[in-house]
DRENGU-59167 format. One record per residue (C-alpha): residue number from 1; chain; x, y, z. Coordinates in steps of 0.1 Angstrom, whole numbers, plus 5000, padded with zeros to 4 digits. Example, Ala and Ser with C-alpha at 12.3 -4.5 7.8 and 13.67 -1.06 7.14 Angstrom:
% residues 2
r k 1	c A	xx 5123	yy 4955	zz 5078
r k 2	c A	xx 5137	yy 4989	zz 5071
This chain:
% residues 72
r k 1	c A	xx 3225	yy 5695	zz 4462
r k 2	c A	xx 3203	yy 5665	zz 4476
r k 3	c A	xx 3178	yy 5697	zz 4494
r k 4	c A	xx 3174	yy 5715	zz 4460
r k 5	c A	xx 3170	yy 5676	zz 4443
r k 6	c A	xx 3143	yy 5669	zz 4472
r k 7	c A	xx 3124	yy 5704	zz 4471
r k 8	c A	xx 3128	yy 5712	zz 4433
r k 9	c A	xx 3121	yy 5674	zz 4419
r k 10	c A	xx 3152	yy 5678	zz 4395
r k 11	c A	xx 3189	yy 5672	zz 4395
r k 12	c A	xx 3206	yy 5707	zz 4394
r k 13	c A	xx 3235	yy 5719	zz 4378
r k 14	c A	xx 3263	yy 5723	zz 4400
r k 15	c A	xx 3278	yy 5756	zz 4397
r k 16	c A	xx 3310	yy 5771	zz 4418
r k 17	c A	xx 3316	yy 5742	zz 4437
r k 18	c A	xx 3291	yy 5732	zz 4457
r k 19	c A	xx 3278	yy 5769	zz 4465
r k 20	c A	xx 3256	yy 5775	zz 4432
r k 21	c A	xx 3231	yy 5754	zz 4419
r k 22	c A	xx 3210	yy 5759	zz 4387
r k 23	c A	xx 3174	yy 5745	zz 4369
r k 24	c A	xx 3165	yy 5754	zz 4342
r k 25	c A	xx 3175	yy 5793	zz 4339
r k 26	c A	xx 3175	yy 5804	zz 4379
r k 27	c A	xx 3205	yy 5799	zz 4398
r k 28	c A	xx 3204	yy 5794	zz 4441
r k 29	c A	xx 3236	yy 5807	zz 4450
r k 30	c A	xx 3247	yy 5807	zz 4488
r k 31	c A	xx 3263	yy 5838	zz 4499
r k 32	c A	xx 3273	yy 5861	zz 4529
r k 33	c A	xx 3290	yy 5831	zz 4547
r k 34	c A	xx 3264	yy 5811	zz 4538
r k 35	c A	xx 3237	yy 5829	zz 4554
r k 36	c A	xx 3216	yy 5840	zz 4523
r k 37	c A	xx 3203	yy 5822	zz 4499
r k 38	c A	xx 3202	yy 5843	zz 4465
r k 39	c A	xx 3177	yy 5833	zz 4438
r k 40	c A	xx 3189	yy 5843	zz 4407
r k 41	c A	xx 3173	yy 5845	zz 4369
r k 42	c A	xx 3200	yy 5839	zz 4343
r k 43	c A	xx 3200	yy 5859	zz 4311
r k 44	c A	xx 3229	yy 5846	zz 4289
r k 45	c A	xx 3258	yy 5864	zz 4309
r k 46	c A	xx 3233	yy 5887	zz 4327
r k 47	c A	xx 3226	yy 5878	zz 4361
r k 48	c A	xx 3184	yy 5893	zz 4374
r k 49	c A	xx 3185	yy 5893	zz 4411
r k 50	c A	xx 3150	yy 5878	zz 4420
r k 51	c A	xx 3148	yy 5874	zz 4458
r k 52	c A	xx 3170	yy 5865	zz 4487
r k 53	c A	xx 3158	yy 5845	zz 4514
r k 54	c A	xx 3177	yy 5845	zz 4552
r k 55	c A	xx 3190	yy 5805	zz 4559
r k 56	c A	xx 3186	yy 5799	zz 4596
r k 57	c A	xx 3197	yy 5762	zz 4600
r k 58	c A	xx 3179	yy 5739	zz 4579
r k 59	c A	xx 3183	yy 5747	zz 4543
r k 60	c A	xx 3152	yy 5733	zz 4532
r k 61	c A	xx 3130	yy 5762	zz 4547
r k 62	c A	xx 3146	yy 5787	zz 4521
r k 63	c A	xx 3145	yy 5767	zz 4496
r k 64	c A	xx 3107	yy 5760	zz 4501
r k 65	c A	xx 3106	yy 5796	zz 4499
r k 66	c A	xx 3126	yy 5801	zz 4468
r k 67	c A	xx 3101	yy 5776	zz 4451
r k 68	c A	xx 3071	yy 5790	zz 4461
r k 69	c A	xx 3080	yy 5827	zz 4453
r k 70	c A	xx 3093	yy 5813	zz 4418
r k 71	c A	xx 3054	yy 5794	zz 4412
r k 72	c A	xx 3046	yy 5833	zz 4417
């Protein structure tokens, strides 16, 4: 959570323990043993998979990525 504060400049929304985090109306949601990193556009209870980004060590790097495919 302290990564998505840093990169992001906000306080997310803590979602599914400590696996999911939310701003705004994308959700980051670790998966596949905590090897992806899913970016995900919320739609009421619809879920819009945007992009998934490969975390190799450092979670920062996705999460750069994440924010910088979001700016578009």
């Amino acid at each position: 959570m302290l990564a998505v504060e840093r990169v992001f400049g906000e306080r997310p929304r803590v979602l599914d323990g400590s696996r999911a985090v939310q701003i705004d109306d994308v959700r980051l949601s670790l998966e596949a043993g905590e090897r992806e990193l899913c970016l995900i556009r919320m739609h009421g209870a619809l879920e819009e998979y945007l992009a998934i980004f490969e975390v190799r060590g450092d979670i920062e790097v996705p999460l750069l990525e994440a924010k910088e495919f979001l700016r578009g």
